[in-house]
Kinemage of the C-alpha trace (Angstrom):
@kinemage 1
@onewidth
@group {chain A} dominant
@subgroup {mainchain}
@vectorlist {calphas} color= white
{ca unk a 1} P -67.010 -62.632 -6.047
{ca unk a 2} L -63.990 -62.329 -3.990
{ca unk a 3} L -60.425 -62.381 -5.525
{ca unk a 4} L -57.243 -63.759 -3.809
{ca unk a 5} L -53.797 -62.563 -4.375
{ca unk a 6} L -50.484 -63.393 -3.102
{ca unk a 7} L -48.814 -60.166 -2.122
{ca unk a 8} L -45.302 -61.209 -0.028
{ca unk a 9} L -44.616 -63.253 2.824
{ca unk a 10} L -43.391 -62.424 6.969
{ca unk a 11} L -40.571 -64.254 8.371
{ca unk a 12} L -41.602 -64.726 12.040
{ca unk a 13} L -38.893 -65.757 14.868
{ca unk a 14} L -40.649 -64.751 18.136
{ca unk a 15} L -43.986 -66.745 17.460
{ca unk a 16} L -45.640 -63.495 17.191
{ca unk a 17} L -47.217 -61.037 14.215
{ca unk a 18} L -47.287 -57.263 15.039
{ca unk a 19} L -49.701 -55.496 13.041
{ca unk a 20} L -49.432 -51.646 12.246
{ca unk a 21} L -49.630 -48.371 10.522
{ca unk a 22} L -46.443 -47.698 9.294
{ca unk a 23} L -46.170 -44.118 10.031
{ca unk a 24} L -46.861 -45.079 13.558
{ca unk a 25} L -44.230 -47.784 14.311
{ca unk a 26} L -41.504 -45.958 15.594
{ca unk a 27} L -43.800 -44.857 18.674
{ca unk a 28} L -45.066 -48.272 19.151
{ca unk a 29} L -48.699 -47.061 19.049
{ca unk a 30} L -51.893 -48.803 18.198
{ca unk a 31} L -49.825 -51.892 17.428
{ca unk a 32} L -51.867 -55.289 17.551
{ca unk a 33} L -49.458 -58.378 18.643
{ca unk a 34} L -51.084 -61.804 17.373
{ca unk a 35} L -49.312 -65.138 18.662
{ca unk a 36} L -48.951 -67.614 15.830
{ca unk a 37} L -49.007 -70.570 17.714
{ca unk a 38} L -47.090 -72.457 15.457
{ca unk a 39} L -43.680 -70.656 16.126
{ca unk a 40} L -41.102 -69.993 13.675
{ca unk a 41} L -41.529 -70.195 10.193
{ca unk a 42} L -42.236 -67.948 7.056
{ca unk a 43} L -45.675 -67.436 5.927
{ca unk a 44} L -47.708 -66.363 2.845
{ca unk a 45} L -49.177 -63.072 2.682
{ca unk a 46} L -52.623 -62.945 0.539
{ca unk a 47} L -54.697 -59.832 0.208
{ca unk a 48} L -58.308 -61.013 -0.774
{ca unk a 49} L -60.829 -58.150 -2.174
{ca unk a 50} L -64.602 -59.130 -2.330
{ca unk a 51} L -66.465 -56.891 -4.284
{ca unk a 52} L -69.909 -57.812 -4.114
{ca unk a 53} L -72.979 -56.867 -5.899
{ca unk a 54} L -74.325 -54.433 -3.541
{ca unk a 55} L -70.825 -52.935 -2.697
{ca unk a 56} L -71.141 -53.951 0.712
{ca unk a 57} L -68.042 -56.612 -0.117
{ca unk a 58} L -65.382 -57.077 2.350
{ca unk a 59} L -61.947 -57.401 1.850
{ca unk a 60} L -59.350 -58.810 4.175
{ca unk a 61} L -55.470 -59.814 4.836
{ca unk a 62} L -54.581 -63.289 5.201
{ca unk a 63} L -51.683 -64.273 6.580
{ca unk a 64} L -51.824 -68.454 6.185
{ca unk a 65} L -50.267 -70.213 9.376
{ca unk a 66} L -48.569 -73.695 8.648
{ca unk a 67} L -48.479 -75.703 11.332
């Protein structure tokens, strides 16, 4: 059973979503650039954990695009 939780929101003005470690964004490494495709805008945040029976559950980061 997988449970959903809203955990902030990202104010995007480029059209774009960089995704990275923290401790790593001053060197600019390993960073992941998504394109929206919806523009500008600020979006929900949800962090989902799925803890299934078997423990082979998979939990994820949402970010939900409005277009």
């Amino acid at each position: 059973m997988s449970e959903r939780k809203l955990v902030g929101k990202v104010q995007v003005d480029s059209g774009e979503i960089a995704v990275v470690d923290p401790s790593l964004i001053l060197q600019m490494e390993d960073l992941l650039i998504i394109h929206t495709g919806v523009g500008e805008g600020t979006f929900p945040v949800f962090f989902e954990k799925d803890d299934a029976e078997d423990g082979l559950g998979k939990s994820r980061i949402i970010i939900e695009l409005e277009g």
